[in-house]
LUMPA-521109 format. One line per field, with one value per atom (N, C-alpha, C, O, CB): residue number from 1; x, y, z. Coordinates in steps of 0.02 Angstrom, whole numbers, plus 32768, in hexadecimal, padded with zeros to 4 digits. Glycine has a CB too. Example, Ala and Ser with C-alpha at 12.3 -4.5 7.8 and 13.67 -1.06 7.14 Angstrom:
2
resi c(1 / 1 / 1 / 1 / 1 / 2 / 2 / 2 / 2 / 2)
u c(8294 / 8267 / 8294 / 82C8 / 8235 / 8282 / 82AC / 8285 / 829E / 82C0)
v c(7EE4 / 7F1F / 7F5B / 7F5A / 7F20 / 7F90 / 7FCB / 8002 / 8039 / 7FE2)
w c(8186 / 8186 / 8186 / 81A7 / 81C4 / 8162 / 8165 / 818A / 8192 / 811E)
This chain:
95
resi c(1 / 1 / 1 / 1 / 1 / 2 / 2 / 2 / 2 / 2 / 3 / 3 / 3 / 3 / 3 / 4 / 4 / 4 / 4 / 4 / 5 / 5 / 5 / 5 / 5 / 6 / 6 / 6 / 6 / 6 / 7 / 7 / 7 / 7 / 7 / 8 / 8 / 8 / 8 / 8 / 9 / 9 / 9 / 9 / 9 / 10 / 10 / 10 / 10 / 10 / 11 / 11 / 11 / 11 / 11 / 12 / 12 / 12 / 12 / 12 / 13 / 13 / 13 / 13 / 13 / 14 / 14 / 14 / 14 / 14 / 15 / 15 / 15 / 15 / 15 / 16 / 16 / 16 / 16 / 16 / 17 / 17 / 17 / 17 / 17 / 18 / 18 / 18 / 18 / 18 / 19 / 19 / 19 / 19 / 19 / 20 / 20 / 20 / 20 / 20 / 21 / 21 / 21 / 21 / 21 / 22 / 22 / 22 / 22 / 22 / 23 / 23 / 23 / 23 / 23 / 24 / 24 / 24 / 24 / 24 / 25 / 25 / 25 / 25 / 25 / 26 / 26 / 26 / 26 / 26 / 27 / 27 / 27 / 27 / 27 / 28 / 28 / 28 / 28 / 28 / 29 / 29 / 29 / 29 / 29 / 30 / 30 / 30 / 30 / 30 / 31 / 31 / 31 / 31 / 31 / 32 / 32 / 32 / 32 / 32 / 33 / 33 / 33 / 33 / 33 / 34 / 34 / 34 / 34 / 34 / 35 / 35 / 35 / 35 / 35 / 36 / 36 / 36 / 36 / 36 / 37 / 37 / 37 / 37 / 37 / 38 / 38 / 38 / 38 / 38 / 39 / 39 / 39 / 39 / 39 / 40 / 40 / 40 / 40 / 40 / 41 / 41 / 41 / 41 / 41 / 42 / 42 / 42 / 42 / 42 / 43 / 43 / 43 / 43 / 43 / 44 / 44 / 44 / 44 / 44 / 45 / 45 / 45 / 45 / 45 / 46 / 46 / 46 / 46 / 46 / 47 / 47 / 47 / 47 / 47 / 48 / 48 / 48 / 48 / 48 / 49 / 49 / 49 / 49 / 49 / 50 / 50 / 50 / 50 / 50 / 51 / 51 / 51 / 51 / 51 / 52 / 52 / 52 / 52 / 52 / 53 / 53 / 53 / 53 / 53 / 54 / 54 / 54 / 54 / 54 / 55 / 55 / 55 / 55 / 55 / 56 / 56 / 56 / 56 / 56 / 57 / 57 / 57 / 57 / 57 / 58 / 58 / 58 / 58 / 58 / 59 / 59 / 59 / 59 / 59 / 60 / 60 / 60 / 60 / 60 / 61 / 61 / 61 / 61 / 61 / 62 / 62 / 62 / 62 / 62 / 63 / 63 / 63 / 63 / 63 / 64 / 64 / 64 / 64 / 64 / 65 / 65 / 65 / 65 / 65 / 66 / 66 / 66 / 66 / 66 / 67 / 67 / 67 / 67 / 67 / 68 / 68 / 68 / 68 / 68 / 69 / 69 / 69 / 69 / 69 / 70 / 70 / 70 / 70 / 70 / 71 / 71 / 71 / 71 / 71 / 72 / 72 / 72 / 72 / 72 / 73 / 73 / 73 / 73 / 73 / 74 / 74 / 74 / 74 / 74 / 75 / 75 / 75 / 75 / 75 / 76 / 76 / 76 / 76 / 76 / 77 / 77 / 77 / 77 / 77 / 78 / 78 / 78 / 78 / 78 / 79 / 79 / 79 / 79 / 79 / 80 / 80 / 80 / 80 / 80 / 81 / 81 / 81 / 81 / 81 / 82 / 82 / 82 / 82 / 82 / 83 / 83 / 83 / 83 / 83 / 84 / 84 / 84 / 84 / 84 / 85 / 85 / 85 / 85 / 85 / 86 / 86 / 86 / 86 / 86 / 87 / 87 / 87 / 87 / 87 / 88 / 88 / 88 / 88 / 88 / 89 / 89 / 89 / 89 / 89 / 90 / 90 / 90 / 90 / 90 / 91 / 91 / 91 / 91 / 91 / 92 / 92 / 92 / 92 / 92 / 93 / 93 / 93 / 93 / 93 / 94 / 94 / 94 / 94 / 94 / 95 / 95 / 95 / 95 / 95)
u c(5618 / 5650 / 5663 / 565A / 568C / 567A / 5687 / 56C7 / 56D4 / 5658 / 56F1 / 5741 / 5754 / 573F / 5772 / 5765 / 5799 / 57D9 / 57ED / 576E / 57F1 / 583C / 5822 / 57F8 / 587E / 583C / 5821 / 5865 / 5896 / 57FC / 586D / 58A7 / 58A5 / 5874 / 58A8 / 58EE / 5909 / 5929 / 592B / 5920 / 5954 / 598A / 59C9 / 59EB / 599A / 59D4 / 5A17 / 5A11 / 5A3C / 5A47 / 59C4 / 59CC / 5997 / 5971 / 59FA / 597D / 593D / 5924 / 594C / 5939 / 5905 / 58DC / 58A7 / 587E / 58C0 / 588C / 5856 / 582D / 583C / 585F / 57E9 / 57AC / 5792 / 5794 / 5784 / 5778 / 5759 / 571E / 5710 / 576F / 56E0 / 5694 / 566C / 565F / 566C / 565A / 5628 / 55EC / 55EB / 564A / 55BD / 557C / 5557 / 5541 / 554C / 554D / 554D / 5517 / 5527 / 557F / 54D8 / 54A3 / 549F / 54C2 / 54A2 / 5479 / 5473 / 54B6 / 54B2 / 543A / 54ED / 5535 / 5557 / 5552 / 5560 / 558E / 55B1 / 55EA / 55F2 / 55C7 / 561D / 5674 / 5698 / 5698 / 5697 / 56BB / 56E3 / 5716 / 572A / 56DC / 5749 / 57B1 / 57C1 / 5796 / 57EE / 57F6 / 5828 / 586B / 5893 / 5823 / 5871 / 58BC / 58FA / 58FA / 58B7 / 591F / 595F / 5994 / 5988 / 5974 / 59C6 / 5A07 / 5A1D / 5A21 / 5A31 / 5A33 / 5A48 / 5A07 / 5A00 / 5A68 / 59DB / 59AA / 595E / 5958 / 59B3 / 5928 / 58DD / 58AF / 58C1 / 58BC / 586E / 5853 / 5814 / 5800 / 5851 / 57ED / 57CC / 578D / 579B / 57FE / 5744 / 5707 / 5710 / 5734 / 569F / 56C6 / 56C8 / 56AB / 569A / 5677 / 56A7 / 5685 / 56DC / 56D9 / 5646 / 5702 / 5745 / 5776 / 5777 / 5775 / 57A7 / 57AB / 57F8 / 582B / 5795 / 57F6 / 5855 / 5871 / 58AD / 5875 / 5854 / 5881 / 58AA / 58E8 / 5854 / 586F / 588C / 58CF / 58FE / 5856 / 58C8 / 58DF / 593E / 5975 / 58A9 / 592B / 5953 / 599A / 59D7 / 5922 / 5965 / 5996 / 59BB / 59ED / 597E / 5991 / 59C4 / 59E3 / 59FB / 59A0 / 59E3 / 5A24 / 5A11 / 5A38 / 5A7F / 59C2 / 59C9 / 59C8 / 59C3 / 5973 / 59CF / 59C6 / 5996 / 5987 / 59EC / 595F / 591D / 58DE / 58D8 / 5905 / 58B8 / 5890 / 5865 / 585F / 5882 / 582A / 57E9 / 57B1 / 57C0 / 57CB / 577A / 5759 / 5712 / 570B / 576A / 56E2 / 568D / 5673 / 5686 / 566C / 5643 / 55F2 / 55F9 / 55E9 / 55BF / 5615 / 5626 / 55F8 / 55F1 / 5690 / 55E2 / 55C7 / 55DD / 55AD / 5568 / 560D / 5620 / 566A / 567F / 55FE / 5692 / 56E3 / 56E3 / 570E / 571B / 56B6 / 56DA / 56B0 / 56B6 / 56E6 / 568B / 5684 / 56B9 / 56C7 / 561F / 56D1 / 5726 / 5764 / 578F / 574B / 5757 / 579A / 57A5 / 57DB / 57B5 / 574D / 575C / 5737 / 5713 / 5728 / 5748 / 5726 / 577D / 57B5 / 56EE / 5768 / 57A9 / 57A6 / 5772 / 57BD / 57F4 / 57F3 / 57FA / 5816 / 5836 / 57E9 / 57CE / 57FE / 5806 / 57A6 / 5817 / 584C / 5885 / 5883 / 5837 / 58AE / 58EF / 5915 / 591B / 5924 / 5930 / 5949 / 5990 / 59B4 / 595E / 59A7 / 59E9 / 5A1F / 5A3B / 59F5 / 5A2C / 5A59 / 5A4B / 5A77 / 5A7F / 5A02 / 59FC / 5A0E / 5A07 / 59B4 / 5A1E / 5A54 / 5A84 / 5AAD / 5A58 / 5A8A / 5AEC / 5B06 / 5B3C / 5B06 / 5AE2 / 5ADE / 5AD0 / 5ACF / 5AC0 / 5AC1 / 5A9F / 5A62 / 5A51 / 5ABD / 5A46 / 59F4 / 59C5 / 59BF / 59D1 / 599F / 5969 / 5917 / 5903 / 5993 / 5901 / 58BE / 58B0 / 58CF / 589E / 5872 / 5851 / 5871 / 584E / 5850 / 5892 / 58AC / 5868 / 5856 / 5914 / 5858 / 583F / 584E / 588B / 585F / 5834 / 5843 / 5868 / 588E / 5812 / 5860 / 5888 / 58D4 / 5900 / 5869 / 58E0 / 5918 / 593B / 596B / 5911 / 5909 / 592E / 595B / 5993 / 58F6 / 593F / 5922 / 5979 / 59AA / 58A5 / 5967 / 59AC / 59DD / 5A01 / 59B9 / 59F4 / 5A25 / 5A42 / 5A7B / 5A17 / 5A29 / 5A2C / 5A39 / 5A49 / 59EB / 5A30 / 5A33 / 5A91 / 5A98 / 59FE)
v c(434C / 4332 / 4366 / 43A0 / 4320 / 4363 / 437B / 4367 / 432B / 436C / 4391 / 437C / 43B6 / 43F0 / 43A2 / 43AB / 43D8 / 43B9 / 437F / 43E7 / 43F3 / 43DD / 43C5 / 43E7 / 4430 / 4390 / 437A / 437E / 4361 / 4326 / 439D / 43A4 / 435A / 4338 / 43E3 / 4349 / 431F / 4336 / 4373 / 42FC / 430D / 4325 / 433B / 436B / 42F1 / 4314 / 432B / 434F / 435E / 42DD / 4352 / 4380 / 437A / 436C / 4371 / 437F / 436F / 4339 / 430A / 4395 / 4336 / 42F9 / 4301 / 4318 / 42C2 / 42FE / 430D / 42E4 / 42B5 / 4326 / 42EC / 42D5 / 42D7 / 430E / 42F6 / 429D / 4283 / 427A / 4240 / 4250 / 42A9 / 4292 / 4292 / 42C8 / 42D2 / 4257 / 425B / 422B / 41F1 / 424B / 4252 / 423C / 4207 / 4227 / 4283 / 41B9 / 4192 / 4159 / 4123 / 4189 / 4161 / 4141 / 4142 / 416E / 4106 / 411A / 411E / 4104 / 40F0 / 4104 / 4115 / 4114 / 4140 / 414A / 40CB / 4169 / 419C / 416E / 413A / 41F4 / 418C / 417A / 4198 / 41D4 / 419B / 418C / 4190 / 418C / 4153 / 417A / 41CB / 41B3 / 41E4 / 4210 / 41B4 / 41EE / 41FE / 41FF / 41D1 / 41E1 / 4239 / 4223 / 4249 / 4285 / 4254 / 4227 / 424B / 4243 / 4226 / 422B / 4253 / 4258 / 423B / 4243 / 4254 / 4202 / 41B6 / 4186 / 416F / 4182 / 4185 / 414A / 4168 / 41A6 / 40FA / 4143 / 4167 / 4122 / 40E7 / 4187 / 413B / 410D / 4108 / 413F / 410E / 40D4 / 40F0 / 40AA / 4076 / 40ED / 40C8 / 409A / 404A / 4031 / 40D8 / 4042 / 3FED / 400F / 3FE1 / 3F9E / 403C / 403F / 403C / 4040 / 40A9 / 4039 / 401E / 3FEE / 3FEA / 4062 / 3FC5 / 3F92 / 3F81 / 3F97 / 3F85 / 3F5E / 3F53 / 3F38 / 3F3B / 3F41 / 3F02 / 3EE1 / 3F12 / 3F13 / 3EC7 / 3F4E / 3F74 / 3FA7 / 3FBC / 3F92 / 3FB0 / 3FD0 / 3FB0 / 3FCD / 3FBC / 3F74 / 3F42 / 3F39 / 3F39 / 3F0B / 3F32 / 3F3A / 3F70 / 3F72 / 3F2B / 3FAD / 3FE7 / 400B / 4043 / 401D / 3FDD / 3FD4 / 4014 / 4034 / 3FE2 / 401B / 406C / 4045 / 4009 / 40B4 / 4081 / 4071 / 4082 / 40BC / 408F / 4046 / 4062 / 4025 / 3FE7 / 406F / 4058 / 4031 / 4034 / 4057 / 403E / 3FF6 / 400F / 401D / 3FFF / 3FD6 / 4042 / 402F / 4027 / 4063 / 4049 / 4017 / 4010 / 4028 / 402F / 3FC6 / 4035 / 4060 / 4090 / 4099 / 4040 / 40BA / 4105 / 412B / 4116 / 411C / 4164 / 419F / 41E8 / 420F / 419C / 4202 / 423D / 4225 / 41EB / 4275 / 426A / 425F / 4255 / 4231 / 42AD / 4272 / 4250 / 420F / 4203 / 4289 / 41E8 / 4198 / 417C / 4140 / 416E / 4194 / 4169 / 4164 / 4139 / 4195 / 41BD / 41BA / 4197 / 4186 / 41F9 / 418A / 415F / 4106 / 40E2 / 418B / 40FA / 40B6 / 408C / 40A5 / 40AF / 4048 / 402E / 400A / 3FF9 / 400C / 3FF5 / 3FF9 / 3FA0 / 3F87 / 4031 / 3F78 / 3F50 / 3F14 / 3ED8 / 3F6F / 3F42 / 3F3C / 3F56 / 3F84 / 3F3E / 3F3C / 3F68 / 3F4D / 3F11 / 3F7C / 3F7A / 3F6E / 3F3B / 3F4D / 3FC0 / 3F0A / 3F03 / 3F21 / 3F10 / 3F0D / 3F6E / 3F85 / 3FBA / 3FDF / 3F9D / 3FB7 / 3FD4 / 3F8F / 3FA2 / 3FFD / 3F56 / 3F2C / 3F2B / 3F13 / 3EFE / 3F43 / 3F3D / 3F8B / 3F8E / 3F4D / 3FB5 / 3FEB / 4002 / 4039 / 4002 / 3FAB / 3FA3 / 3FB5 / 3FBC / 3FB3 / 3FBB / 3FC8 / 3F93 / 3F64 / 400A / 3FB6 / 3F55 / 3F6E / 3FA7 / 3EF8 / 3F46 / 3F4B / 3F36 / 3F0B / 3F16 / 3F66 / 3F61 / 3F9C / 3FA1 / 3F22 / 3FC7 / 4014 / 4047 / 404C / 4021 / 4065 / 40B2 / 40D6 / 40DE / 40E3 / 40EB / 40F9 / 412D / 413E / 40FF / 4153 / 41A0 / 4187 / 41A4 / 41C8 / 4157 / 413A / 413D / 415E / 40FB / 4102 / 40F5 / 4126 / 411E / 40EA / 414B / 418A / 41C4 / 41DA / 41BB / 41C7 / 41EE / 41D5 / 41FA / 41EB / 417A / 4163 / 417D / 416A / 4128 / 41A0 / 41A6 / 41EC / 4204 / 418F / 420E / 424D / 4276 / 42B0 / 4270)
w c(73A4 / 73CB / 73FF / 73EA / 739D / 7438 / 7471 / 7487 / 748D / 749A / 7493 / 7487 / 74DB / 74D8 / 7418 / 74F8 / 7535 / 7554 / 7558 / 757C / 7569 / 758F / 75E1 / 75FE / 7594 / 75FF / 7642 / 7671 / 765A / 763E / 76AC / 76D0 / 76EB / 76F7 / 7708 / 76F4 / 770F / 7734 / 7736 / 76F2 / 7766 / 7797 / 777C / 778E / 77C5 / 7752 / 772E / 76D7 / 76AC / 772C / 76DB / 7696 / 7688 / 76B6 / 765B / 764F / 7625 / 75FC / 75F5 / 7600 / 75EC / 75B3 / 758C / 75B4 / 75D2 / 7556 / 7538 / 752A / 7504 / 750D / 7548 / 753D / 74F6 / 74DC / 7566 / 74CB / 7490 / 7494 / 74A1 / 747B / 748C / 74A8 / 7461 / 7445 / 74E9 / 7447 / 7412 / 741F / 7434 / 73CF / 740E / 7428 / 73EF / 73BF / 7436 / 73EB / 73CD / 73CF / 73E9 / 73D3 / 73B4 / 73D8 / 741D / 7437 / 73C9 / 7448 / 7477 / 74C3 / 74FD / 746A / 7492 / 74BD / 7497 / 745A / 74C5 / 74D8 / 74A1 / 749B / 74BD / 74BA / 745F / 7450 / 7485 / 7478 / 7404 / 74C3 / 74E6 / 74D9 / 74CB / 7506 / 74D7 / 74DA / 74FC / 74FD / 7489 / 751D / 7544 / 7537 / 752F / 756D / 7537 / 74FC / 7528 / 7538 / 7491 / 7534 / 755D / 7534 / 74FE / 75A8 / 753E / 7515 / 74E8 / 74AB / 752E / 751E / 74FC / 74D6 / 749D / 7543 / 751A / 74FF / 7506 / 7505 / 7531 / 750C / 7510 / 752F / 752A / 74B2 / 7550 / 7562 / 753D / 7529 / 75A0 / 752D / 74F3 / 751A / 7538 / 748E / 7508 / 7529 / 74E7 / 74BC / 7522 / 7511 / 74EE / 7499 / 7475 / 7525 / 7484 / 742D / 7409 / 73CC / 7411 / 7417 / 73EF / 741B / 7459 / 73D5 / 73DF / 73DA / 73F7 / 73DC / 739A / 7429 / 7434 / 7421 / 742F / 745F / 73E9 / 73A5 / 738B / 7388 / 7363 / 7371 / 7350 / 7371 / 7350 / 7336 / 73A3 / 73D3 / 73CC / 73C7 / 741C / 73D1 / 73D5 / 739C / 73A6 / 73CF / 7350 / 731B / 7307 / 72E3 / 72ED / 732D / 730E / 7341 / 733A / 72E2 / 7389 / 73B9 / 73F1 / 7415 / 7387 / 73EA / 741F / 7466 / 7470 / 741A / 749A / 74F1 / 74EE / 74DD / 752F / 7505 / 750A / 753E / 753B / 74AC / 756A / 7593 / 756F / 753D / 75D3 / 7592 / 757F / 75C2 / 75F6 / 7548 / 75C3 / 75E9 / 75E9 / 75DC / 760A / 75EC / 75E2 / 761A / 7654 / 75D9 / 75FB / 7614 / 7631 / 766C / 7643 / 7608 / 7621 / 75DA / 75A1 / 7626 / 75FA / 75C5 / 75E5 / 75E1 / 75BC / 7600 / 75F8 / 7602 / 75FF / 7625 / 7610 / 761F / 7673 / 768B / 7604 / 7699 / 76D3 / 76F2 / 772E / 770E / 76CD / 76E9 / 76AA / 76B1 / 76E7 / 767D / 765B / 7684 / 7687 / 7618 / 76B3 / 76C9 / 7706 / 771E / 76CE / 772B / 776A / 774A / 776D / 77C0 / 7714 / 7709 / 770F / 770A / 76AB / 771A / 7723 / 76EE / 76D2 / 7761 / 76D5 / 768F / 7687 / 76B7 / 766B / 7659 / 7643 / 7625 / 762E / 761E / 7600 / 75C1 / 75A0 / 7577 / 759C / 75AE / 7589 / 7558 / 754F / 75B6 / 7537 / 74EE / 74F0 / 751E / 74C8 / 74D1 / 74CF / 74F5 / 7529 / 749F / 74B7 / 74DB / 751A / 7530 / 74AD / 7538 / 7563 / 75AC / 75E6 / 7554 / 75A3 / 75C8 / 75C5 / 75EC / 75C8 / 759A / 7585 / 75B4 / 75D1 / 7504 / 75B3 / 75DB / 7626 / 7642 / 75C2 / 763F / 767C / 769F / 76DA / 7698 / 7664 / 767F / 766F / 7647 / 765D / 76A9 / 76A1 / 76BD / 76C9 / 76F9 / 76C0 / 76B7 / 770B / 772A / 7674 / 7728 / 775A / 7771 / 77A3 / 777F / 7775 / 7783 / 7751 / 7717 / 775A / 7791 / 777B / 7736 / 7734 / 77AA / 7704 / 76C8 / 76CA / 769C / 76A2 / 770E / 7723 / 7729 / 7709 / 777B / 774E / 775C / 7722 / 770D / 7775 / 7703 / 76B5 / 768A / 7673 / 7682 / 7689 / 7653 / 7674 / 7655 / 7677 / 76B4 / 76D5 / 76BD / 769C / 7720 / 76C6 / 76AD / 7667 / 765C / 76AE / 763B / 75F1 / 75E7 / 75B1 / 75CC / 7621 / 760D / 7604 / 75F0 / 7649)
């Protein structure tokens, strides 16, 4: 697993890199919420109430942080975030 701090404009965020058959596990984790690739689930995301995007076909941290995001959690609407924004975007909002 491969884990670093990634600068943002207004602070930091930490990169989640695990290498997983022939796709790695992607997350992004900022304060509040995290953006996490298509190998987990926004049901789940869902019932236990996190802010969270998703985004696909990314394999390092910076095609996550410029992929646009797909999917968002519940309360990542209730929070005013939505899907088709830059994951960087996203990701700032939370910090």
């Amino acid at each position: 697993m491969k884990e670093e701090k990634i600068q943002l404009d207004k602070g930091h965020i930490t990169g989640y890199h695990i290498d997983l058959g022939k796709a790695p596990l992607i997350i992004l984790q900022a304060h509040k919420g995290y953006i996490m690739c298509g190998y987990l689930n926004m049901n789940t995301a869902n019932k236990l109430g996190d802010i969270a995007g998703k985004v696909t076909g990314v394999k390092t941290f910076e095609d996550a942080l410029h992929a646009t995001v797909i999917e968002v959690s519940d309360q990542a609407k209730k929070e005013g975030l939505t899907e088709g924004v830059p994951a960087s975007d996203f990701l700032k909002k939370l910090l």
